[in-house]
C-alpha positions as a Markdown table, in Angstrom:
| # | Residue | x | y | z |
|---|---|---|---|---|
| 1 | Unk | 23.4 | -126.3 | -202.6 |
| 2 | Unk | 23.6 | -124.6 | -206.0 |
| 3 | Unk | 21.6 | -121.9 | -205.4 |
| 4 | Unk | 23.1 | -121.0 | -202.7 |
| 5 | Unk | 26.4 | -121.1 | -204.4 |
| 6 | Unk | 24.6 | -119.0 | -207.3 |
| 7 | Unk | 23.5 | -116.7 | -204.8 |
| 8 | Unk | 27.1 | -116.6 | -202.6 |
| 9 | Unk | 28.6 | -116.0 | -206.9 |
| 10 | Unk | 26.2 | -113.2 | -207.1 |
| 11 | Unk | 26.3 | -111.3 | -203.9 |
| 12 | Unk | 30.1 | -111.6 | -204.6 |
| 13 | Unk | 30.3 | -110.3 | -208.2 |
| 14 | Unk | 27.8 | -107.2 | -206.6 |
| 15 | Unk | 29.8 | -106.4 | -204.4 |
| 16 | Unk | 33.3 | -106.5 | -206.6 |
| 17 | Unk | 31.0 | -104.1 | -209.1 |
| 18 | Unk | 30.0 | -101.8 | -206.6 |
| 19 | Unk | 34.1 | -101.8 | -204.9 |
| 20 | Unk | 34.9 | -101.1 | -208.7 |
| 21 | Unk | 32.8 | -98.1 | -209.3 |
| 22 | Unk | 33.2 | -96.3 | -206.3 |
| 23 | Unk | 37.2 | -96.8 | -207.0 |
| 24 | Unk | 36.5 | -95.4 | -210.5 |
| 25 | Unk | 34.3 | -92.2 | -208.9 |
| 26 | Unk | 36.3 | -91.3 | -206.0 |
| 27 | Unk | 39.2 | -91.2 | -208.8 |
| 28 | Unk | 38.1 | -89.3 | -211.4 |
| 29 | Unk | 36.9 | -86.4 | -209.0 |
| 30 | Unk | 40.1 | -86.6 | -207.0 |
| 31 | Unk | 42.4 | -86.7 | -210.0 |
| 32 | Unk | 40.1 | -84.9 | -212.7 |
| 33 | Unk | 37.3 | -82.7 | -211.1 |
| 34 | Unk | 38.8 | -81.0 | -208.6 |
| 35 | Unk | 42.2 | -79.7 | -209.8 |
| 36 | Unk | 39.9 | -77.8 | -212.3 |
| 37 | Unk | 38.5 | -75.6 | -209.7 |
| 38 | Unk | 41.6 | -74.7 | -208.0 |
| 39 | Unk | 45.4 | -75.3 | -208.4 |
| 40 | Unk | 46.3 | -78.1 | -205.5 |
| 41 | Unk | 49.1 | -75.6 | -204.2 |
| 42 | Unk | 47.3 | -72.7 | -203.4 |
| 43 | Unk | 45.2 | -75.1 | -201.5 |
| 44 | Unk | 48.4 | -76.3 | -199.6 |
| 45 | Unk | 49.4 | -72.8 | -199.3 |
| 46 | Unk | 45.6 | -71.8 | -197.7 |
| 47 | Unk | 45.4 | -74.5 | -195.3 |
| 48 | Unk | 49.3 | -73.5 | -193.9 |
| 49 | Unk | 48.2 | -70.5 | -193.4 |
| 50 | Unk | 45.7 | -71.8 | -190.4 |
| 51 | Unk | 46.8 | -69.9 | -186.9 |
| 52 | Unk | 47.3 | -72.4 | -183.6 |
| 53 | Unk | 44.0 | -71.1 | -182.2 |
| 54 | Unk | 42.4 | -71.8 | -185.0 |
| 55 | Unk | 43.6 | -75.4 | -185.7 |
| 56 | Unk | 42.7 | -75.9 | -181.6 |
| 57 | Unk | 38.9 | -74.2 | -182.4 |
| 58 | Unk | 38.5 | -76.8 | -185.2 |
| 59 | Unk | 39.4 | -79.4 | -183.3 |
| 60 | Unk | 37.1 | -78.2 | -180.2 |
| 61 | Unk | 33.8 | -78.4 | -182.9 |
| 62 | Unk | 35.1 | -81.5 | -184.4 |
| 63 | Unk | 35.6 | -83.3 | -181.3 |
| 64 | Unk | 31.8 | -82.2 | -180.1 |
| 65 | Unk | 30.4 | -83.3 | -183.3 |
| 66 | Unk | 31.9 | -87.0 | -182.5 |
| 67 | Unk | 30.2 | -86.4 | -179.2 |
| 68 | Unk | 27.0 | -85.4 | -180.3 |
| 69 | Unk | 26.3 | -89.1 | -182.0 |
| 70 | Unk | 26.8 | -90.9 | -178.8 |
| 71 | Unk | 24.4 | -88.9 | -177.5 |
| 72 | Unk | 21.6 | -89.6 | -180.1 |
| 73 | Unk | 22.7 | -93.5 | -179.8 |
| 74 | Unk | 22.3 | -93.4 | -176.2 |
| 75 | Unk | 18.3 | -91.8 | -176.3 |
| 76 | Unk | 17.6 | -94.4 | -178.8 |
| 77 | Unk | 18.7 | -97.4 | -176.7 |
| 78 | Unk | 17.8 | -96.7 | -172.8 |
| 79 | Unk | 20.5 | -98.5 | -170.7 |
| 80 | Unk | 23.3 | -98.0 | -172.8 |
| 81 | Unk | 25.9 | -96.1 | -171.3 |
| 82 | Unk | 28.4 | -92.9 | -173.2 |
| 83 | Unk | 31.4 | -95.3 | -173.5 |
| 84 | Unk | 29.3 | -97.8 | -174.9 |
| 85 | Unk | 27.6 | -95.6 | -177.5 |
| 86 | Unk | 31.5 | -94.2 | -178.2 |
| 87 | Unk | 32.9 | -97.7 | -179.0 |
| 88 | Unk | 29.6 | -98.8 | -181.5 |
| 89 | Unk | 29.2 | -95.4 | -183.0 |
| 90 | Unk | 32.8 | -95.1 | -183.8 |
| 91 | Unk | 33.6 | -98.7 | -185.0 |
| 92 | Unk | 29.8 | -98.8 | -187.3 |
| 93 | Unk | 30.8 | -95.3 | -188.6 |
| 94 | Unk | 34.8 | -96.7 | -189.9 |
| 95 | Unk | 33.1 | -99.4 | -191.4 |
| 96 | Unk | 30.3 | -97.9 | -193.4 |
| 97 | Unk | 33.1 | -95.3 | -194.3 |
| 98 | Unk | 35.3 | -97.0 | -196.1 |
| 99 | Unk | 34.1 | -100.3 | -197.2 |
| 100 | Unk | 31.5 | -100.2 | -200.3 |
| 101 | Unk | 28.0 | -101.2 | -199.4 |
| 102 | Unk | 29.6 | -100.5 | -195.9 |
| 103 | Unk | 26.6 | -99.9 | -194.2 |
| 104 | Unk | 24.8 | -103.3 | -194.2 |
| 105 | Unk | 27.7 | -104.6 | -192.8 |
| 106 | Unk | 28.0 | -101.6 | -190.0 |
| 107 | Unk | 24.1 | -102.6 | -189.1 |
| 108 | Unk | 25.4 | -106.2 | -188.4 |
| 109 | Unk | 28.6 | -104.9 | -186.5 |
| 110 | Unk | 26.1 | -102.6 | -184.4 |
| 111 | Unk | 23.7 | -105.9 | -183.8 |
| 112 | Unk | 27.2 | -107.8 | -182.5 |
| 113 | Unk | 28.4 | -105.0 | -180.2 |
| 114 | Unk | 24.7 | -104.5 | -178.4 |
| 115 | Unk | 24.4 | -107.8 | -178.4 |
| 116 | Unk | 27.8 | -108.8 | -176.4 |
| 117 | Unk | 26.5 | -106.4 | -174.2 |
| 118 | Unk | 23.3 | -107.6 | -173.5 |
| 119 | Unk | 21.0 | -105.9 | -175.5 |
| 120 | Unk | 18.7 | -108.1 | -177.1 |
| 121 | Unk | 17.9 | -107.9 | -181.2 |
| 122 | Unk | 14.4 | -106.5 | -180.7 |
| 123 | Unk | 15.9 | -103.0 | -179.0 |
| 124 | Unk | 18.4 | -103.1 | -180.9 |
| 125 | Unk | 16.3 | -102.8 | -184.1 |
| 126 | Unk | 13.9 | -100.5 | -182.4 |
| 127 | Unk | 17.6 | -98.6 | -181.9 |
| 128 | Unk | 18.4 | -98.3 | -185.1 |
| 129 | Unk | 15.7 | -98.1 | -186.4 |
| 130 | Unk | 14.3 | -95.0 | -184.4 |
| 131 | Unk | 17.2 | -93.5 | -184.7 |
| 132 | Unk | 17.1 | -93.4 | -188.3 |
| 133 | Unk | 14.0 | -92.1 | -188.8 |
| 134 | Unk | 14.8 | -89.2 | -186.5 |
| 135 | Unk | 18.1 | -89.1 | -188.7 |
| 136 | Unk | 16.2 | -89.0 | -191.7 |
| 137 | Unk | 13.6 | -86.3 | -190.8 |
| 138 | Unk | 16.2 | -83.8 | -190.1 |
| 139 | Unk | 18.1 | -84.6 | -192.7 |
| 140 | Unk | 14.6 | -83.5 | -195.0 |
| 141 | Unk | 13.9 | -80.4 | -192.8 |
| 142 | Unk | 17.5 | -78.9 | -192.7 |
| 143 | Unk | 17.1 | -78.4 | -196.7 |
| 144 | Unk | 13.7 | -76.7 | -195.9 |
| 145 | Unk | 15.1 | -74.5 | -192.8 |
| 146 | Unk | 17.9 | -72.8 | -195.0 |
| 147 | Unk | 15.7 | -72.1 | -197.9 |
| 148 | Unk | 13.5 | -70.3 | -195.4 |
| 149 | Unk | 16.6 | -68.2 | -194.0 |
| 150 | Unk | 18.0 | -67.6 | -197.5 |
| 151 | Unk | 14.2 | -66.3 | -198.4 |
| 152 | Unk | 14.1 | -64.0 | -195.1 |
| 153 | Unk | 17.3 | -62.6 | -196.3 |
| 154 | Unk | 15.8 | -62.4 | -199.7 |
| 155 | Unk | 17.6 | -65.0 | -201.2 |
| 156 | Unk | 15.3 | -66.8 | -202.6 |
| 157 | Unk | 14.5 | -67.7 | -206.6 |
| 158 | Unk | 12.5 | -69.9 | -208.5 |
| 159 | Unk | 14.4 | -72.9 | -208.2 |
| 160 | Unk | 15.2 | -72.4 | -204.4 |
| 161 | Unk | 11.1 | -72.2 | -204.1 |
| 162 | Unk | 10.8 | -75.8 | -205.9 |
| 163 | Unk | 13.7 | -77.4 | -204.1 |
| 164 | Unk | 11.4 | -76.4 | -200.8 |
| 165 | Unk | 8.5 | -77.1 | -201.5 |
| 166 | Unk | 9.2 | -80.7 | -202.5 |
| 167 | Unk | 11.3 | -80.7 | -199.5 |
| 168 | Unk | 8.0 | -80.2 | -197.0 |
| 169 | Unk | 5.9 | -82.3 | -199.7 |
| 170 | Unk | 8.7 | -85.1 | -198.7 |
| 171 | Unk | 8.9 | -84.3 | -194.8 |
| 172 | Unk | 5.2 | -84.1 | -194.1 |
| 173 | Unk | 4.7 | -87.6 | -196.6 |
| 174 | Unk | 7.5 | -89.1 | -194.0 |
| 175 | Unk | 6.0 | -87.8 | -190.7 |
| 176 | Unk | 2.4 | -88.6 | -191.9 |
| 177 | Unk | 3.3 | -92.4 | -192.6 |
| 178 | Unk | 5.0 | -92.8 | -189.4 |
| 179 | Unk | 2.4 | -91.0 | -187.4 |
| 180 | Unk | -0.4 | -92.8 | -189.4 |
| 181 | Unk | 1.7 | -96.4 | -188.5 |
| 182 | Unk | 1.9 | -95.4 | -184.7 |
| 183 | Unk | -2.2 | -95.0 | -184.6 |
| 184 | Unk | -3.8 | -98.0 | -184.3 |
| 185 | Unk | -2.7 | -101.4 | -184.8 |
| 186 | Unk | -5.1 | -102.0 | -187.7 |
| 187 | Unk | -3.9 | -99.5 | -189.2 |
| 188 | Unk | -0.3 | -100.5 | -189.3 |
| 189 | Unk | -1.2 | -104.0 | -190.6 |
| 190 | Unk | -3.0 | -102.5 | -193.6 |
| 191 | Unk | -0.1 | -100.2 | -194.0 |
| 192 | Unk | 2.2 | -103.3 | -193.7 |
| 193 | Unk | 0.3 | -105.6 | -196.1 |
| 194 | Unk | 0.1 | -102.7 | -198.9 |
| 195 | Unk | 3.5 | -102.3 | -199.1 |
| 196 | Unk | 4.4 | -106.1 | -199.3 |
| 197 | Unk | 1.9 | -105.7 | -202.6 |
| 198 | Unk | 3.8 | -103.2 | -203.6 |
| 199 | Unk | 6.7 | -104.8 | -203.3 |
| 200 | Unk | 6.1 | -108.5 | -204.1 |
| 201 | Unk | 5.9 | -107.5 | -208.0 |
| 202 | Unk | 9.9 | -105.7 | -207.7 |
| 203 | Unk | 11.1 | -109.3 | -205.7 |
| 204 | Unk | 9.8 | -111.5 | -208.1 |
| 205 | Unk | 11.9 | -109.5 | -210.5 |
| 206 | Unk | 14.9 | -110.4 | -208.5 |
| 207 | Unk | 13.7 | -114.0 | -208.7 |
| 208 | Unk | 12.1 | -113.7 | -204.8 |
| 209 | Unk | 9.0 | -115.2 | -203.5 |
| 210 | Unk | 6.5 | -112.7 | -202.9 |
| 211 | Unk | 6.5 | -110.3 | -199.9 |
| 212 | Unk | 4.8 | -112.1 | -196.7 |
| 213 | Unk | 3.9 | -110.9 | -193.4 |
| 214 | Unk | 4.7 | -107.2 | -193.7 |
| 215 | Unk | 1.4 | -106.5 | -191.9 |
| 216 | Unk | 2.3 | -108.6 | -188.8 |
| 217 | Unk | 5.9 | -107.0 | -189.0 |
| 218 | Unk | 4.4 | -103.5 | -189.0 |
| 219 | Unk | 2.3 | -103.8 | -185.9 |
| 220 | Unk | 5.4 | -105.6 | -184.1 |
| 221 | Unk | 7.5 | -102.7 | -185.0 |
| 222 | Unk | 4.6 | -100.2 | -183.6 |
| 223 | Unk | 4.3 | -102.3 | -180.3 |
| 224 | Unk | 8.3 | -101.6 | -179.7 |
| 225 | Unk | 8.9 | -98.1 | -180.9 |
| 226 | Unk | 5.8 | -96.3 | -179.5 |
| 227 | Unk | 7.1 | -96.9 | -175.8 |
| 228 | Unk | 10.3 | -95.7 | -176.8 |
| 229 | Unk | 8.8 | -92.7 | -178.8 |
| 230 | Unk | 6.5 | -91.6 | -176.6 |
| 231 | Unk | 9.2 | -91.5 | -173.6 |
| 232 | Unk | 12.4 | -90.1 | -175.8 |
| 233 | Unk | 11.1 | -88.7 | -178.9 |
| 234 | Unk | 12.0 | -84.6 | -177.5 |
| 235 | Unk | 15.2 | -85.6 | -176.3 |
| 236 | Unk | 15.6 | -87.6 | -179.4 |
| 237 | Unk | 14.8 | -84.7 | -181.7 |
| 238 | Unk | 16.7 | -82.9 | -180.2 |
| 239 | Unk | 20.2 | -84.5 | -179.7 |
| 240 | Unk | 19.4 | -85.3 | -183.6 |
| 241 | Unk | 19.5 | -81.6 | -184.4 |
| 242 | Unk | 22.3 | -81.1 | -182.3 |
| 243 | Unk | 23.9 | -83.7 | -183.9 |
| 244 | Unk | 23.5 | -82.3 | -187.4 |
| 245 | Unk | 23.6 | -78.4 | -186.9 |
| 246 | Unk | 27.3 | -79.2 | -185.2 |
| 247 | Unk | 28.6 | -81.5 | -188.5 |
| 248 | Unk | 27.5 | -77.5 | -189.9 |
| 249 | Unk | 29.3 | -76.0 | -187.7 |
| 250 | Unk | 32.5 | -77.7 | -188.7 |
| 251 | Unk | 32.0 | -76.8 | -191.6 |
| 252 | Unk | 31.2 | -73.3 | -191.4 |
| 253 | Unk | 34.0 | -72.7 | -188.7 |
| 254 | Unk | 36.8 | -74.6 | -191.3 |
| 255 | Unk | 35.7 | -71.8 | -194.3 |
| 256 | Unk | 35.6 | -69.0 | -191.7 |
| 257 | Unk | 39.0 | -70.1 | -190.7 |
| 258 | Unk | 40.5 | -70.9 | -194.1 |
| 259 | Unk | 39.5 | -67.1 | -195.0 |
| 260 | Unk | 35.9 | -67.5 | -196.3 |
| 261 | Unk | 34.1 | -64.5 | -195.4 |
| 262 | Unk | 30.5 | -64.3 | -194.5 |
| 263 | Unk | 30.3 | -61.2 | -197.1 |
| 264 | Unk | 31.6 | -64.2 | -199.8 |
| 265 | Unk | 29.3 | -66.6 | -198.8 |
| 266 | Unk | 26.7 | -66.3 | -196.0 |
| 267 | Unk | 26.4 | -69.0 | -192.9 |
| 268 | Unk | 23.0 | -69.1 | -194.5 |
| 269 | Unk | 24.3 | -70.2 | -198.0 |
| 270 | Unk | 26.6 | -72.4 | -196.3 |
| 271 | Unk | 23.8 | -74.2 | -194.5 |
| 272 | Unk | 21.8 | -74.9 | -197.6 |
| 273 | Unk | 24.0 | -75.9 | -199.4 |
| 274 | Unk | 25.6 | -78.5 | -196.5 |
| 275 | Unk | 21.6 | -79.5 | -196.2 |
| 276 | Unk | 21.8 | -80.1 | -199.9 |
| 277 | Unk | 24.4 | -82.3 | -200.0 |
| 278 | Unk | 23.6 | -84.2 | -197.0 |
| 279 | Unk | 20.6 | -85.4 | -198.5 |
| 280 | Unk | 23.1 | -86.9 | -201.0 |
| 281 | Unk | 24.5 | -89.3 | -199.0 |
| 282 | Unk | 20.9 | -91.2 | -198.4 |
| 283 | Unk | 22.4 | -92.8 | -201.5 |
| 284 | Unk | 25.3 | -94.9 | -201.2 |
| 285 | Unk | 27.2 | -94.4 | -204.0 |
| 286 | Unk | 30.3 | -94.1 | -202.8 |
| 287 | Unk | 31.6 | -95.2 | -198.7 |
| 288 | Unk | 30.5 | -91.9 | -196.6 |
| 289 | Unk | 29.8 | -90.3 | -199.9 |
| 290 | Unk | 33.7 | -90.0 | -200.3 |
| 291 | Unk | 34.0 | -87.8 | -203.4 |
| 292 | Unk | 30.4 | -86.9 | -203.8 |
| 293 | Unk | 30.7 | -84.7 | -200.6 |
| 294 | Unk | 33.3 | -83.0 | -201.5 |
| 295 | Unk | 32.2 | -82.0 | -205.2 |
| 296 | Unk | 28.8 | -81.4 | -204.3 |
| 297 | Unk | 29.9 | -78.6 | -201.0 |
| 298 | Unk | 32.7 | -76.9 | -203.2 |
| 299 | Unk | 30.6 | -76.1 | -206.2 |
| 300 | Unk | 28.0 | -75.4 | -204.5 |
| 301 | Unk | 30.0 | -73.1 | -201.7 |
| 302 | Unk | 32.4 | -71.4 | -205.1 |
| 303 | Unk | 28.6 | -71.0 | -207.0 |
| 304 | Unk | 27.7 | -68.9 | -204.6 |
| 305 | Unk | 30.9 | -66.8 | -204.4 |
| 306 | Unk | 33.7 | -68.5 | -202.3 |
| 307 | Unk | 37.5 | -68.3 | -203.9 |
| 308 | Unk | 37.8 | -71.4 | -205.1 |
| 309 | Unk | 41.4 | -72.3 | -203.6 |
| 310 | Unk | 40.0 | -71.3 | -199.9 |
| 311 | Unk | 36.8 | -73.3 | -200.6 |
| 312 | Unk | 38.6 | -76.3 | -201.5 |
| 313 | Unk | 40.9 | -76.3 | -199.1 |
| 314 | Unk | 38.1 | -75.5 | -196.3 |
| 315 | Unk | 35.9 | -78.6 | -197.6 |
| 316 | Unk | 39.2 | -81.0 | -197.9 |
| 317 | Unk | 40.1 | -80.0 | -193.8 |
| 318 | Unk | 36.5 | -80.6 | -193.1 |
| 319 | Unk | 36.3 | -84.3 | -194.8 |
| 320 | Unk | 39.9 | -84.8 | -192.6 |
| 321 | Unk | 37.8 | -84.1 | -189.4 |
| 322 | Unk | 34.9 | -85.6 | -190.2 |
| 323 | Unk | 35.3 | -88.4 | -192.1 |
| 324 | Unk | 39.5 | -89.3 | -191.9 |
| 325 | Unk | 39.6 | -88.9 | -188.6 |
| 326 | Unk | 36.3 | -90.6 | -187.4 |
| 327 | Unk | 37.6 | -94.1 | -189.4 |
| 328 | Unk | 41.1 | -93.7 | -187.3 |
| 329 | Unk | 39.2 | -93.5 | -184.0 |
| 330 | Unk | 36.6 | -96.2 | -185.3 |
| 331 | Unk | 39.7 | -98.7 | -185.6 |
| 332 | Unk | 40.9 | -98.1 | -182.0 |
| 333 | Unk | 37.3 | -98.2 | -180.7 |
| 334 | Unk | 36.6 | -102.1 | -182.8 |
| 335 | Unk | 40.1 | -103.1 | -181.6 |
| 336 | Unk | 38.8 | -102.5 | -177.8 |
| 337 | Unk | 35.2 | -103.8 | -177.8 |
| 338 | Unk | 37.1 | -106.9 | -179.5 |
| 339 | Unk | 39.5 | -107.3 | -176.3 |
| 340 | Unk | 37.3 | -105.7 | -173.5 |
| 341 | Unk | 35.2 | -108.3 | -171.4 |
| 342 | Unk | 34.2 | -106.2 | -168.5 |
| 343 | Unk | 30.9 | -105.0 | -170.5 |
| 344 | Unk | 30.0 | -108.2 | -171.6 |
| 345 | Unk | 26.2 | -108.9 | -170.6 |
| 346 | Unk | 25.5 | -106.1 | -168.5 |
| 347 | Unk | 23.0 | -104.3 | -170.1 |
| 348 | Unk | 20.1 | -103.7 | -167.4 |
| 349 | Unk | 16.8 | -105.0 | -168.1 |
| 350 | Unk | 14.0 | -102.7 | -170.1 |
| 351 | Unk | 12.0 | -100.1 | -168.2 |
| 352 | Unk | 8.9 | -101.2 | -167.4 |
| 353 | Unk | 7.6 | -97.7 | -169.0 |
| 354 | Unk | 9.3 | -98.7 | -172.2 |
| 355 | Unk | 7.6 | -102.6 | -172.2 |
| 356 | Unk | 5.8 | -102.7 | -175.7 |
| 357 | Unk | 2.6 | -101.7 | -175.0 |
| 358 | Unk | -0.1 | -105.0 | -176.5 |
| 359 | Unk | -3.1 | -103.9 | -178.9 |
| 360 | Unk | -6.3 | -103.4 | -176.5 |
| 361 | Unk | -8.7 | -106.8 | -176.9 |
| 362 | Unk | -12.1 | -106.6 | -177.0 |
């Protein structure tokens, strides 16, 4: 029992660490970084001065960006429905937003909510974890997209150069392995075993037995995402770059509306530097990057020649829509799955087309 009490002691005193430095970030930009770019009632004074159309526009693109989540959730998992993907979307999103080392515990909520349903834990990893990968390679290709427009517009400098080409080093690395994984099933063990090597030397740091069975885990994880790939992966790209270009447009639409020109700062500029950013949050310092986000997209929107009141002001109504609003609607969304029973077990049983496909014998 007392290592598990050791361990229950440490996961505890981890997770009142990590609750305490996010607190202390989130803080000291709030309270100390941002009122030195622009004085908090000009802000106030900018975001008044919104029109009624353009408060309904902003709510138009940030009520299609909600939308366009449900509809990468639903490729991912065949025979979930909209309303479905609404409620687990909405309710994993509130949590990983605003509880530290939020998104472990939004994978478990996602695993509870498919799993009422019907869904059984091996598509709902291939789910998730499909999904992320798609996430993940447009999140490294929208970096390398805006770098491209910026150098067609003649944008480009040394430093922009470097930041790309790293970028494609990084995306082709990521599409290699997984195309390299999805070959053969011998090829995925090997890949498998390598990296338990790799990693057994880190986890006996942490006191860990050695990695085992990454090899076998590989090939499993191959079996079950290849159907699924090879049936969904263009709708999948694409309702993933749907899904990300419209979190853009929300924010290009806010600064347009706010009073950013496109002469102060181009919806080319604006996109790299959103793509920037959003690579950001792939580390969870903070819950939804609160406070990272917003200092990362305005100095990077006032470097390159926003007014700094409208540009904080712009990013501040754009974190309201997209990440305020999102955990209010994530609440309501939890506190339904937790009473509805009509959608209890009725997922439909997997497509035949999408059956993991067995390794060839002989």
């Amino acid at each position: 029992m007392e290592p598990a009490v050791d361990a229950t002691k440490r996961s505890k005193v981890k997770s009142a660490v990590r609750l305490g430095v996010s607190l202390v970030l989130v803080v000291a930009i709030f309270w100390f970084v941002l009122p030195q770019f622009a004085d908090f009632s000009k802000v106030w004074a900018e975001i008044r001065a919104m029109t009624t159309l353009e408060l309904g526009l902003l709510a138009v693109v940030a009520a299609w960006n909600l939308v366009t989540y449900w509809i990468v959730i639903v490729a991912a998992t065949p025979g979930l429905t909209y309303p479905q993907a609404m409620v687990v979307t909405e309710s994993s999103t509130a949590v990983a937003n605003t509880i530290p080392g939020g998104s472990a515990i939004a994978v478990g909520l996602t695993y509870s909510m498919l799993g009422s349903w019907g869904f059984s834990k091996s598509r709902s990893t291939v789910s998730l974890i499909v999904s992320g990968i798609w996430n993940n390679f447009v999140k490294l290709g929208m970096p390398i997209l805006a770098l491209a427009l910026l150098a067609f517009q003649g944008q480009a400098n040394g430093s922009r150069v470097v930041a790309g080409a790293l970028g494609i080093a990084a995306l082709i690395g990521a599409v290699a392995l997984f195309a390299v994984i999805l070959h053969s099933e011998n090829v995925a063990s090997r890949v498998g075993e390598a990296f338990g090597r790799a990693m057994s030397g880190p986890r006996r740091l942490l006191h860990r037995p050695p990695a085992q069975g990454w090899g076998d885990a590989v090939v499993k994880f191959r079996r079950r995402v290849i159907g699924l790939v090879r049936h969904s992966w263009v709708w999948l790209t694409v309702s993933t770059l749907v899904g990300h270009l419209s979190l853009y447009v929300v924010l290009l639409v806010t600064l347009r509306d706010i009073g950013v020109s496109n002469d102060e700062v181009s919806w080319a500029q604006v996109l790299a530097v959103f793509a920037f950013v959003r690579l950001l949050t792939a580390i969870p310092i903070t819950p939804g990057g609160l406070g990272i986000v917003e200092l990362g997209l305005i100095s990077g929107l006032t470097a390159a020649g926003g007014d700094h009141a409208q540009v904080v002001a712009a990013v501040l109504v754009f974190r309201l829509l997209t990440y305020v609003a999102p955990i209010l609607f994530g609440v309501i969304t939890y506190l339904y799955w937790r009473r509805n029973t009509s959608w209890l077990n009725t997922a439909p049983p997997l497509d035949s087309a999408l059956t993991p496909v067995p390794a060839a014998t002989g």
